[in-house]
C-alpha positions as CSV (number, residue, x, y, z in Angstrom):
1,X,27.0,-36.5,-22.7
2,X,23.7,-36.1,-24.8
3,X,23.6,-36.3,-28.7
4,X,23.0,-33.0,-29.1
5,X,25.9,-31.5,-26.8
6,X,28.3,-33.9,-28.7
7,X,26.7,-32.6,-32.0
8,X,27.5,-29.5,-31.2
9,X,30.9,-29.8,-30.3
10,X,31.7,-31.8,-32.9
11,X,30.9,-28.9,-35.4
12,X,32.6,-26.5,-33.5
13,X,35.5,-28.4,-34.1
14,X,35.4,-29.2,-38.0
15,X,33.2,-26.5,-39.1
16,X,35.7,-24.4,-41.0
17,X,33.4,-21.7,-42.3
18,X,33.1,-20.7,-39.2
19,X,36.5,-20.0,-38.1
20,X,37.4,-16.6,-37.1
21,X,33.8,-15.2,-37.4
22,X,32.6,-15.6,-33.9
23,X,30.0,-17.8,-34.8
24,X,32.5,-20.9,-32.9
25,X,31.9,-18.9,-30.0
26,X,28.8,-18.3,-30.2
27,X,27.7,-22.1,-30.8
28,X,30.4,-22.5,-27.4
29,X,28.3,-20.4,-25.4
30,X,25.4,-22.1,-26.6
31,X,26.9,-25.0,-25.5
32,X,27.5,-23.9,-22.0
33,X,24.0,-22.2,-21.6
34,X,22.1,-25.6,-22.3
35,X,24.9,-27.7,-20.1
36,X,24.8,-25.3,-16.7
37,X,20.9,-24.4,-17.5
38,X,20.1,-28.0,-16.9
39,X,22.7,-28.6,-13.9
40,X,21.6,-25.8,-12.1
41,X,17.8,-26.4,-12.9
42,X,17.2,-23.0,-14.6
43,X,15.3,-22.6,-17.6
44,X,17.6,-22.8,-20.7
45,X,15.1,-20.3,-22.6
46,X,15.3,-18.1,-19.3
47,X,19.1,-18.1,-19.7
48,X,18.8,-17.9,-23.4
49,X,17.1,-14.5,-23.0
50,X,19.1,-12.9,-20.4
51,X,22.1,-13.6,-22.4
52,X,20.7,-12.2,-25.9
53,X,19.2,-8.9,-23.7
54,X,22.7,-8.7,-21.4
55,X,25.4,-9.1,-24.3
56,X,24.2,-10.2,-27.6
57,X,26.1,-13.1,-27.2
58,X,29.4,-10.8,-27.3
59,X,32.0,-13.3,-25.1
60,X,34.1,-10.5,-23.6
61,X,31.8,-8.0,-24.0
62,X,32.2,-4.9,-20.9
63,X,30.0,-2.0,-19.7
64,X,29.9,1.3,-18.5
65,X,29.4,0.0,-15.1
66,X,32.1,-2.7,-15.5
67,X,30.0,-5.8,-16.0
68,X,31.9,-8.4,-18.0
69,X,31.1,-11.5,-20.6
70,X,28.2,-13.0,-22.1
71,X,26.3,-12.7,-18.7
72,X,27.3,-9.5,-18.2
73,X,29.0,-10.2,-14.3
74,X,30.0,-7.8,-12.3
75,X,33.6,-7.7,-10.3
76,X,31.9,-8.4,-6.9
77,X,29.8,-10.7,-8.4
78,X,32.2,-12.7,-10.4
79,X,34.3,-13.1,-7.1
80,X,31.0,-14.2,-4.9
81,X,31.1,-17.1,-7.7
82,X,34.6,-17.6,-7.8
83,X,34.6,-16.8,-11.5
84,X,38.0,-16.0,-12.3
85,X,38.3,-15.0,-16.1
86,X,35.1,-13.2,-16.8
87,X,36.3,-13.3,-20.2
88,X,36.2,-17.3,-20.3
89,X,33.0,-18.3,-21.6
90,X,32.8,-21.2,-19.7
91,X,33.5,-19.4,-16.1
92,X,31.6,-16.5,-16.8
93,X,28.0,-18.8,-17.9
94,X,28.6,-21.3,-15.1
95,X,29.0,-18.4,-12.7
96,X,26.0,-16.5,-14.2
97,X,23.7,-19.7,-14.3
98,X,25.1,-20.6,-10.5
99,X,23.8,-16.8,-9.7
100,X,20.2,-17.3,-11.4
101,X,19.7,-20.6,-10.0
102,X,20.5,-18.3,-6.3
103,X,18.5,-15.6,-7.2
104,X,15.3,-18.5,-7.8
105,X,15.9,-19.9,-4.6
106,X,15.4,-16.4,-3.3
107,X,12.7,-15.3,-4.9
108,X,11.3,-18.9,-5.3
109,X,11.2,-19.2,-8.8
110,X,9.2,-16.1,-9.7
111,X,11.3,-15.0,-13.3
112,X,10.2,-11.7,-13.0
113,X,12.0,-10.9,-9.4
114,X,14.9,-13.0,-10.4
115,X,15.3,-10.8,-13.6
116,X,15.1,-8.0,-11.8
117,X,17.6,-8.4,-9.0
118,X,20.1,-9.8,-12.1
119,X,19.5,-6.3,-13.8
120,X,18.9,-4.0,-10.4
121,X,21.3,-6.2,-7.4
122,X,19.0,-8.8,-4.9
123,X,18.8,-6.3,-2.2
124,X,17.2,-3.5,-4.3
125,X,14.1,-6.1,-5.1
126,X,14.2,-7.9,-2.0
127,X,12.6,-4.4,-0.5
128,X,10.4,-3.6,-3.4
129,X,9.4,-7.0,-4.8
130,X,7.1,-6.4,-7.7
131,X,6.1,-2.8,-6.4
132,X,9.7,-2.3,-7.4
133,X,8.2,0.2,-10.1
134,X,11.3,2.1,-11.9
135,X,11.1,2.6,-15.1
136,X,14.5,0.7,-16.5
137,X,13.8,-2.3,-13.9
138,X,9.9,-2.7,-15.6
139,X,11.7,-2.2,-18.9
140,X,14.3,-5.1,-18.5
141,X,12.1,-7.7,-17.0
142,X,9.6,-7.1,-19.6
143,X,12.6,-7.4,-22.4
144,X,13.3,-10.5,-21.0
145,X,9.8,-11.5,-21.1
146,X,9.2,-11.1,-24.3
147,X,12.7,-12.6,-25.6
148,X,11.8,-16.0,-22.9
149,X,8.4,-15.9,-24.4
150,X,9.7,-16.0,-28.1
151,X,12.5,-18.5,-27.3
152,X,9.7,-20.7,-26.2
153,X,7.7,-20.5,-28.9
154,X,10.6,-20.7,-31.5
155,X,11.3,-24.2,-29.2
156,X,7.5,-25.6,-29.1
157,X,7.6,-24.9,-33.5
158,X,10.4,-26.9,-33.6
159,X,9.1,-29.3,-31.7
160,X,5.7,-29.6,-33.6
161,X,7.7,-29.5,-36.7
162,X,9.6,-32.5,-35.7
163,X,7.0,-34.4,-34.3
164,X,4.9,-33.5,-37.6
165,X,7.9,-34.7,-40.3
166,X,8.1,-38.4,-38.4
167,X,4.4,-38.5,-39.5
């Protein structure tokens, strides 16, 4: 397991301010983002996004259409994954990741189609590709943009920040 994984766990178990607050649970899904990000090969900061623009990070969050969890999985979906508890953190990122990793196999890699068959269903954007032009498919893709844009940059700062204290 890498330092930073065990780091993280380690404070999710002591860290009592945290108890009760949702913030454990939000550090836990952190957890699983980075862990099934890198196993599946899918950008963390990709993942990152979707999560932030799909739930907020709410665990057990649910739609009007019936989408569950951090990742936001629907019913069918959840059972083309074998997710079981949508609620269960774990389950429902591992079976979201699982899903993006799909999706970039399909659309080889290009972020923009995958986002938009996450948001819109594969088959909708396997017709239209990107002259898919609807108005609240353009809108999500170019949220997550922006959010995987900013979680890149937040990541190269701190990056340059570290490399700059060791100086």
């Amino acid at each position: 397991m890498k330092f930073a994984a065990r780091i993280l766990l380690l404070l999710m178990a002591v860290s009592p301010c945290c108890a009760g607050t949702g913030r454990d649970a939000r550090w836990e899904a952190e957890y699983y983002v980075a862990r099934y990000a890198r196993r599946y090969s899918v950008p963390v900061e990709f993942v990152r996004a979707l999560v932030e623009q799909e739930s907020g990070w709410r665990n057990c969050l649910v739609s009007t259409k019936g989408a569950v969890g951090v990742m936001q999985l629907m019913p069918d979906t959840a059972r083309r994954l074998n997710v079981q508890n949508r609620c269960d953190l774990s389950q429902n990122i591992s079976g979201g990741v699982r899903y993006l990793a799909w999706l970039m196999s399909r659309f080889r890699g290009d972020l923009r189609l995958v986002a938009a068959a996450y948001y819109a269903g594969e088959e909708a954007i396997e017709k239209r590709g990107l002259k898919c032009s609807a108005p609240a498919i353009v809108t999500y893709v170019l949220s997550i943009r922006n959010r995987f844009e900013r979680l890149g940059q937040f990541q190269l700062a701190n990056v340059a920040q570290t490399a700059g204290s060791k100086r």
